[in-house]
C-alpha positions in Angstrom: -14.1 9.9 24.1 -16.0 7.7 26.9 -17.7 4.9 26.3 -21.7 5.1 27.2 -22.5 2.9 30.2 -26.4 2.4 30.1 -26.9 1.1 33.6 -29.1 -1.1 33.0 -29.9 -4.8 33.1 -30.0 -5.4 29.3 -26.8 -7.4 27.7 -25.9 -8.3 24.1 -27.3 -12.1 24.6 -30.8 -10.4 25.7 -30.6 -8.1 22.5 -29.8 -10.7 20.6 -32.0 -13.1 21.4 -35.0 -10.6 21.6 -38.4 -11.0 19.6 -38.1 -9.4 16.3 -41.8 -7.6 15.8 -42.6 -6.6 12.1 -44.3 -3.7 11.2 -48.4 -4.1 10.2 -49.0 -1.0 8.0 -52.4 -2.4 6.3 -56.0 -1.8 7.6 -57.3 -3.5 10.5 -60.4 -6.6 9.8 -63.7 -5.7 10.9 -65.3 -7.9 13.9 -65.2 -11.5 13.9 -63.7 -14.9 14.1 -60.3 -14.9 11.5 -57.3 -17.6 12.1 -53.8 -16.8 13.8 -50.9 -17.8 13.1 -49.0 -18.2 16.6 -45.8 -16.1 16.6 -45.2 -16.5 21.1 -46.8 -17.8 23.5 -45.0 -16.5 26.6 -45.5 -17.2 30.5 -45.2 -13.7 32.0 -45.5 -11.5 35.2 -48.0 -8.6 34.7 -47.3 -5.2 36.3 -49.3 -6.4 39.2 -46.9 -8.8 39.8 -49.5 -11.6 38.8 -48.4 -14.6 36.4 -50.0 -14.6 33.2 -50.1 -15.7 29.8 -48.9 -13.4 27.0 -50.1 -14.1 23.1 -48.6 -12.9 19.9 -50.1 -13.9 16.8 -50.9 -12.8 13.2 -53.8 -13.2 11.1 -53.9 -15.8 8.1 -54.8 -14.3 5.4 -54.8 -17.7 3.4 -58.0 -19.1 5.8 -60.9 -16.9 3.7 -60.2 -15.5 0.4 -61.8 -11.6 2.1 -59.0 -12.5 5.0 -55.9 -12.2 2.1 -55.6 -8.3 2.6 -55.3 -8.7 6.3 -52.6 -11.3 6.2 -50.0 -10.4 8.8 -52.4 -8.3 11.2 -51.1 -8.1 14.4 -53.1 -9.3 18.1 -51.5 -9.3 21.4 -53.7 -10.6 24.3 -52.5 -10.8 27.8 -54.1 -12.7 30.0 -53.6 -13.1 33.7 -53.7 -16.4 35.3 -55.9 -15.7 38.3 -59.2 -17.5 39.6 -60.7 -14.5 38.6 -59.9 -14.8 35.3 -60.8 -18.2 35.0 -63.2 -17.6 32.3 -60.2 -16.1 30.2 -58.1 -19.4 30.8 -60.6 -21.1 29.8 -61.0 -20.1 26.3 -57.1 -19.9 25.9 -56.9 -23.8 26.3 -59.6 -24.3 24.6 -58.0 -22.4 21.5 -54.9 -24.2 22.1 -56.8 -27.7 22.1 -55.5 -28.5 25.1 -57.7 -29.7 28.8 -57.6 -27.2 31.2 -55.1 -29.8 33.9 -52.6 -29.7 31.3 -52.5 -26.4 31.5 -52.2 -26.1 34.8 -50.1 -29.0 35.5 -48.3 -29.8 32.4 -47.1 -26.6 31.3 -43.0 -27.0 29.7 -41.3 -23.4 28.8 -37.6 -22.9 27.9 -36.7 -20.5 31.2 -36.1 -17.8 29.7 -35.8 -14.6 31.5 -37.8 -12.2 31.9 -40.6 -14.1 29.9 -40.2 -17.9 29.4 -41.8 -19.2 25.8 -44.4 -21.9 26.5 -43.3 -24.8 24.4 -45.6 -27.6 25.3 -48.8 -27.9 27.4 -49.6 -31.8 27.8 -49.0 -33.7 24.9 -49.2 -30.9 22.6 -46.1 -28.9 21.5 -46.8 -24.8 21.1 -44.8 -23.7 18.5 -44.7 -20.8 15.6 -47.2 -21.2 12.9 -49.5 -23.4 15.2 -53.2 -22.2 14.3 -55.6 -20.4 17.0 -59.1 -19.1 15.9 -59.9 -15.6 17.3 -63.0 -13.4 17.8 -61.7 -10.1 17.9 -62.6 -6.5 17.2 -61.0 -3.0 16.1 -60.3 -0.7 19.4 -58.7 2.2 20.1 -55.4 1.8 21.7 -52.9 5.1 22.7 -51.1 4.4 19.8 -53.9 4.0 17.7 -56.4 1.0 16.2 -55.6 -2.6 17.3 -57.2 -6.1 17.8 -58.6 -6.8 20.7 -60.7 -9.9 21.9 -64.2 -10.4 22.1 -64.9 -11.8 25.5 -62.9 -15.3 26.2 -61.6 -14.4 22.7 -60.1 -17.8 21.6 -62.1 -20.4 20.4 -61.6 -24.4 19.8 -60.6 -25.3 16.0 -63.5 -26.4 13.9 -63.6 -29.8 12.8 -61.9 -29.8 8.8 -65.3 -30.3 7.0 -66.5 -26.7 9.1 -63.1 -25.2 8.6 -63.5 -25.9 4.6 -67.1 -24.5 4.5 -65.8 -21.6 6.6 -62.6 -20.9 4.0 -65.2 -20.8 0.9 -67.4 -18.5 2.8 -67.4 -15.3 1.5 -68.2 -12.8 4.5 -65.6 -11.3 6.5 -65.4 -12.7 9.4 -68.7 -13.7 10.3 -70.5 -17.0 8.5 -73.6 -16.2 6.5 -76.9 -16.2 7.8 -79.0 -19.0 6.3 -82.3 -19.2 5.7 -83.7 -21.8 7.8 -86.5 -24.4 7.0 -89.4 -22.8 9.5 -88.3 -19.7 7.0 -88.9 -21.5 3.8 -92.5 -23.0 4.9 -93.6 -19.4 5.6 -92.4 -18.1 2.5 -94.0 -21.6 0.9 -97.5 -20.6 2.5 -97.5 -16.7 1.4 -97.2 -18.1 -1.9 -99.6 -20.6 -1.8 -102.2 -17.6 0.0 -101.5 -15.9 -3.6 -102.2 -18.1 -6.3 -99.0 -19.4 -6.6 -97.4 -16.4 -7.4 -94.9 -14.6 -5.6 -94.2 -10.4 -5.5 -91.7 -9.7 -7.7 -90.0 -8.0 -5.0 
């Protein structure tokens, strides 16, 4: 019996060293901002030929208590590295917490071939597990629903005293509108207008 010759340019080392993708089979969040967990962060050539930057991430489900039954949700965001996607670069740095010459000049990846993983920009080492925050949305894709980014998408870390107020939020992905202290002093007056009372509705 011959052997199967596949004429291609795949080996056993690329194979082998390929990106292992698990299987999401849990409901996609509704909109807002939820926390990633990087998985790659790969520099890339689009179809186009142009380079880009290609993220892989999952959502933590440990950042809001509402966020558990999502833990593991999948986003892939490819984004081209053009001046006319400047914008886009621009919130992916920011994400990442690093300045925008970094990026461009300070980039380190490991070579690999096709797609090289970025493993430092600047000072700051890109690595699995890293945390990104993400606005993103449900979409339909032609394989079905997936997460896709609102606008720039990424957005800078808050600082730990916003991240804690954000964990013991309750919403989904969205923080809770307050009522404000403009609000208050109406609601202060209509009550004063009625004898002190207010409805009981």
């Amino acid at each position: 019996m011959p052997k199967a010759t596949w004429g291609s340019d795949l080996d056993e080392e690329a194979i082998e060293s390929a990106e292992s993708r698990g299987v999401y089979a849990g409901d996609l969040p509704p909109a807002g901002v939820y926390r990633f967990k990087l998985k790659t962060l790969k520099k890339a050539k689009s179809k186009q030929g142009n380079p880009m930057v290609r993220f892989f991430g999952v959502i933590d489900g440990t950042w809001k208590d509402k966020h558990a039954k999502f833990d593991g949700a999948p986003l892939w965001v490819d984004t081209a590295v053009m001046e006319s996607t400047a914008w886009r670069i621009k919130a992916l740095v920011q994400g990442l917490g690093v300045t925008a010459r970094e990026f461009m000049a300070s980039t380190v990846t490991d070579d690999a071939e096709p797609e090289a993983n970025i493993i430092k920009i600047g000072k700051k080492k890109i690595s699995e597990g890293l945390e990104i925050y993400v606005n993103v949305k449900k979409e339909d894709g032609e394989n079905g629903e997936r997460l896709t980014v609102v606008g720039g998408g990424f957005i800078p870390a808050p600082d730990k005293d916003e991240d804690e107020a954000a964990a013991a939020d309750e919403g989904d992905g969205d923080a809770p509108e307050e009522a404000t202290p403009k609000a208050k002093g109406k609601k202060d007056k209509a009550k004063k207008a009625k004898g002190g009372e207010e409805p009981p509705f």
